[in-house]
N, C-alpha and C positions, 0 to 999 in steps of 0.2 A: 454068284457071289458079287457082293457090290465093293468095287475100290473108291477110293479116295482119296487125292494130292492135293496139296498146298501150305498156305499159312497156317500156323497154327496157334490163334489168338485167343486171347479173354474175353469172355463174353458174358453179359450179363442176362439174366430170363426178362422175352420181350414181355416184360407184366409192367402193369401202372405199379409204382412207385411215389407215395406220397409223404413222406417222414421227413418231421422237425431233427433241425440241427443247432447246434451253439453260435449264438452272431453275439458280433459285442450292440448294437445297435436294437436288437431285437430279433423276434422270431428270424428264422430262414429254411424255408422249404426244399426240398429235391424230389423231383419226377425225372423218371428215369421210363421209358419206352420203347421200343422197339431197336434198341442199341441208339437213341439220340437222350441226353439226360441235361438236367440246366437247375441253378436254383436262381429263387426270388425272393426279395423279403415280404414279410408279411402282410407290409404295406401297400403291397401293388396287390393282393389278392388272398381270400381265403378260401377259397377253390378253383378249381381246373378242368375245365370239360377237354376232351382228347377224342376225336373223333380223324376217321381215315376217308378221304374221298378220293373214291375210282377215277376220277377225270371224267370231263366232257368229250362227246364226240368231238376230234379235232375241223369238223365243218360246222358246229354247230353258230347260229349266228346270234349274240349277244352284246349287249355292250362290255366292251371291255374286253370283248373275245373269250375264247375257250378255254376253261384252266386244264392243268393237268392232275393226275394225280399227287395227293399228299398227306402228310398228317400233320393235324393242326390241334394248339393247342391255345387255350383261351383262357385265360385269371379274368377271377373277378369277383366280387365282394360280396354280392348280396342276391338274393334270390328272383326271382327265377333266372335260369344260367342264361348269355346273352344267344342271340340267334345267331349271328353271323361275326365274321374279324372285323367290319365295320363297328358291330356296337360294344366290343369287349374294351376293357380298357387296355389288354394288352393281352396281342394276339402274334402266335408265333407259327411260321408255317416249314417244314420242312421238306423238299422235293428232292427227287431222284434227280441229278443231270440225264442222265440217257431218257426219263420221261420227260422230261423237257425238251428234246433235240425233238419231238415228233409236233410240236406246237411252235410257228413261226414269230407268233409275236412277245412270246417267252423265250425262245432259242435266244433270239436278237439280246437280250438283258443278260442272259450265260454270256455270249461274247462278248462284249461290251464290259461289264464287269471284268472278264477274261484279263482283257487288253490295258483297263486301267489297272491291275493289280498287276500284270507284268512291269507294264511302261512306268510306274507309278505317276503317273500326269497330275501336274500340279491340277488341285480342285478349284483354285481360286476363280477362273475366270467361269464356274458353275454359279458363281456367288453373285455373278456380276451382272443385273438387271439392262436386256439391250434392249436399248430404242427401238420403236417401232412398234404396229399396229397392234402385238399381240401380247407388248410389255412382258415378256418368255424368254429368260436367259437359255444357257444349255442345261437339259434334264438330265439327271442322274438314275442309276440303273434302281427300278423298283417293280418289285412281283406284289401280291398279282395285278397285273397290267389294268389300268384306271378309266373308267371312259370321261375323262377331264385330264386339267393340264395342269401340270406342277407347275403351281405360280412361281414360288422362289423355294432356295433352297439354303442355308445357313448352318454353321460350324459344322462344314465336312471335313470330314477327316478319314483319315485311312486308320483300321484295327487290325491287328496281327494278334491270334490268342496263343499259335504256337495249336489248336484245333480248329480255329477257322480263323479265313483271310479275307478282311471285305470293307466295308465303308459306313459310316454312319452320318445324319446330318438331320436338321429338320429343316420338313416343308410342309406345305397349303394345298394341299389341289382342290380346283376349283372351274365349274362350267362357266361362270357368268366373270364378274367386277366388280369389288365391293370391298371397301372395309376390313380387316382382318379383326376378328373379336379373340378373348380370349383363351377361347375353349375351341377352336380350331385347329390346333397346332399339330402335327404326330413327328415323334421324333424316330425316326429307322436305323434298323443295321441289314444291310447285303451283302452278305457274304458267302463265301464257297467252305469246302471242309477241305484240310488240310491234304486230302488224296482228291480231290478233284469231281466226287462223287454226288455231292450233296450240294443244293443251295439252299441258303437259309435266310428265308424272310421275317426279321423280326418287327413288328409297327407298337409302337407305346404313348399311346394318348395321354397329354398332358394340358397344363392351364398354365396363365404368366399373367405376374401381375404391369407386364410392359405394355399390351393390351387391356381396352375399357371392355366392358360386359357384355354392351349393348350399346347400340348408336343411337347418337343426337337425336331429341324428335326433329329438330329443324332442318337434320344433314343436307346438307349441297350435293347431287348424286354429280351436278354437271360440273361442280369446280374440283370435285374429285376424280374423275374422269381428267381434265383437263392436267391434272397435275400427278397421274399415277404411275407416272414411270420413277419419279422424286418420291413417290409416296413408298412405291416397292424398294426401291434402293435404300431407302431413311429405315425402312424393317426391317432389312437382313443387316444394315449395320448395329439395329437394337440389339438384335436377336446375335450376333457374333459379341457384342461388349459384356453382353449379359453373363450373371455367373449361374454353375447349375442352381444353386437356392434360389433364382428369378425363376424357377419353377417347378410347379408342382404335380406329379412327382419329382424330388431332381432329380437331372442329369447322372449322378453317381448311382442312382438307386437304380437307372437303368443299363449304365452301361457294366454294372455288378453282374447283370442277366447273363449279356454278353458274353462277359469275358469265362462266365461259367459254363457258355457251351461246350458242348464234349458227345465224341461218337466213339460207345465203346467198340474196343477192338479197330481204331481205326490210327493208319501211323499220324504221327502228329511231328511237326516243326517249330524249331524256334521263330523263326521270323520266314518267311516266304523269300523275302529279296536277301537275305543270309545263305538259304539252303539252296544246295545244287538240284536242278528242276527236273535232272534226268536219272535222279538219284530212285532206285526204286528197294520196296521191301526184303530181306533177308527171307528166303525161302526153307521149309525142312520137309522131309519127305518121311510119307509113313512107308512100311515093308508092304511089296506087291510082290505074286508068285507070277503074272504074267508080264515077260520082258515087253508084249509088245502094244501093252495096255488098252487089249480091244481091238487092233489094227492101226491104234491113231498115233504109236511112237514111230519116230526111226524117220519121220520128213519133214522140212519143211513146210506147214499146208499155206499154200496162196490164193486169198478169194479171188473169184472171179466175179459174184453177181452176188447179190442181195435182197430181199423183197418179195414179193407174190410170186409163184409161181407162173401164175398168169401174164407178168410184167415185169421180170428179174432186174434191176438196176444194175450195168456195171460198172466194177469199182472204175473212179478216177487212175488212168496210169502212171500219173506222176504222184499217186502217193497210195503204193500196194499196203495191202494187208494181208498179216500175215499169221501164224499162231503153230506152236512147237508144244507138242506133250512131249515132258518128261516124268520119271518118278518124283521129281521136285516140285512138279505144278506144271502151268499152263502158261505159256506167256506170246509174248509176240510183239509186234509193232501195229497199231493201229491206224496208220496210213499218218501218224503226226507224231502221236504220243506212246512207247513204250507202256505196256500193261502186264496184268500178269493175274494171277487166280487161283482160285480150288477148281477141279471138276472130280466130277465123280459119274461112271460108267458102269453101266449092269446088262449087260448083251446089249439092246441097241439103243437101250438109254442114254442121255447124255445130259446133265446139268452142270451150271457153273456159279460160282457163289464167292462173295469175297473178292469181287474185281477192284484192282486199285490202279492208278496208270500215273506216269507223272504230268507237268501239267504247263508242258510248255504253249506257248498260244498259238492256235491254227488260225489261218484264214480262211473262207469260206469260199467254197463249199465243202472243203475238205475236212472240216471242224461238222459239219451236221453230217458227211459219210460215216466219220469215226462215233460220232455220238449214236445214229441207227445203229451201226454195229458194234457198241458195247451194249445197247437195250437188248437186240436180239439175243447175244451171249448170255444175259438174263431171263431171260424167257424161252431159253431152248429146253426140249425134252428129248428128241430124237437124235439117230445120226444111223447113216449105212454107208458104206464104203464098198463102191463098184471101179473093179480096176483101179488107177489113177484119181479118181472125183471122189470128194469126203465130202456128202451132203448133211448138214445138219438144220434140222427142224424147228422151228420156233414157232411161238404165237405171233401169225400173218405171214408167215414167208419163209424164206431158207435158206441160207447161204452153202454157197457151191464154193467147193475149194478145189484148188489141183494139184497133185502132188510134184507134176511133170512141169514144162516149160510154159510161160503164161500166158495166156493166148484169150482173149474176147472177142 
């Protein structure tokens, strides 16, 4: 017989979703997927490709580095549908956090992001074009990672939807120097979901009539050069004075998207810097006939290793992990952040589902322990329990837990 503990949420069927709703302004769309759901008006697109990719091997060597898994969704107007997020006009990506802790130079952007939406760090001096060789203020958090450099960045800001927490702003990336024309622009949101689960990359290609088309035939490349740190600085001030109808699409039309993110069945907050960060979900429990739920009630289990078999990682000692069945769910401390769960057991089966944790900010490396080990708590199937040690099995590895005193 198989049990079951945990949340017990609403949930929509993971199916594409593509139905008209009432806007005052016109059309407005809703796609709804795999419990992540968003509308758009009509304007920005009259179809949707939705496609899932597995992730790159995390060695693979590319520009821009290795992504991870995600699903991506792309609008766009006319046919045939675009190839990639570069050619869409607006292209939306959603990622697991725990699949992103296994990728180092996307892990870095979870943290980072992480620390500005605790600290809320004034963005201004992102804004602020510094001297020197490579005319490159400070960049701001953006997936997927770019093999060029965010020239500048302009009206950032911080978004709070009360379902996702993160940043919006437009920039330029770019290999060479030159000119900004005006069909260059992308305007982004970075942000996380309101349980700490999710990141979410949104890019929205736009045009401005603050920028000319096309350059001079006679352009000066060298007095341009000579004067481009005045020239970057003079941009991001157009580009801040500007109202959203200095472009097009505007600005309202995108952050509309935005603000319509939503993960069903996922807790949601009013403002992030409002809610208490250690606050976690209301739990209810179904009826079980075994008090000892498989062997796994009645202890504290404390990891000890993680990882391959072959090369078990042990936990840091200054920040144990931990995890408690009861008839209420699964929870624990993840060496930072408070979590908690469904699992469900059938002799020596073991899955878990519905992890949510709060989301206060780790420092590293104890923010990429805890993120491997809420991935692995995702990808477990097994578990057996000899004497004291409760080994559970995952895709690549295992975590050993002890019931007894902690010891590596």
């Amino acid at each position: 017989m198989k049990f079951k503990f945990g949340l017990l949420m609403l949930f929509l069927l993971s199916t594409l979703a593509l139905l008209p709703v009432l806007a005052q302004n016109g059309a407005t769309n809703t796609v709804s997927f795999n419990g992540f759901s968003f509308n758009f008006d009509s304007s920005l697109g009259e179809n949707v490709n939705i496609s899932q990719y597995p992730g790159d091997p995390v060695d693979l060597e590319q520009p821009g580095g290795p992504d991870a898994p995600h699903t991506q969704f792309l609008l766009y107007k006319e046919q045939p549908a675009p190839e990639s997020l570069f050619d869409a006009p607006v292209g939306i990506r959603v990622y697991r956090t725990t699949d992103l802790a296994n990728y180092p130079a996307l892990q870095d952007n979870v943290v980072w992001l992480q620390t500005l939406l605790t600290d809320r760090s004034d963005l201004a001096p992102s804004m602020v074009v510094v001297q020197g060789d490579n005319s490159v203020s400070s960049e701001l958090p953006y997936l997927p990672v770019q093999p060029a450099s965010q020239v500048i960045r302009a009206r950032a800001q911080y978004i709070d939807t009360g379902a996702v927490s993160g940043l919006s702003y437009i920039t330029v990336y770019r290999q060479d120097a030159s000119p900004f024309l005006n069909n260059e622009f992308v305007y982004t949101f970075q942000g996380l979901s309101a349980d700490g689960m999710y990141y979410v990359s949104a890019i929205f290609r736009l045009t401005t009539d603050l920028f000319p088309e096309t350059l001079e035939p006679n352009f000066d490349y060298e007095a341009f050069i000579a004067g481009i740190n005045d020239y970057l600085t003079q941009s991001v001030t157009q580009l801040n004075a500007a109202t959203p109808e200095n472009f097009t699409p505007s600005l309202t039309t995108f952050d509309a998207v935005v603000q319509s993110f939503a993960f069903i069945g996922a807790p949601q907050t009013v403002n992030p810097s409002q809610a208490d960060p250690t606050a976690l979900p209301e739990i209810t429990a179904e009826a079980n006939t075994d008090p000892t739920l498989g062997g796994l009630a009645g202890v504290t289990w404390t990891l000890l290793t993680y990882g391959g078999s072959d090369a078990p990682q042990p936990v840091i000692v200054e920040a144990p992990i931990t995890v408690v069945f009861t008839e209420e769910g699964m929870s624990g401390s993840g060496g930072c952040n408070s979590y908690g769960g469904i699992f469900q057991y059938d002799n020596n089966n073991l899955t878990f589902s519905d992890i949510f944790s709060t989301q206060i900010a780790c420092a590293e490396p104890i923010l990429a322990q805890e993120m491997a080990y809420f991935l692995a708590l995702s990808t477990a199937r097994t578990y057996e329990i000899i004497d004291d040690q409760l080994q559970i099995f995952y895709e690549g590895g295992v975590l050993t837990f002890t019931s007894g005193t902690t010891s590596i």
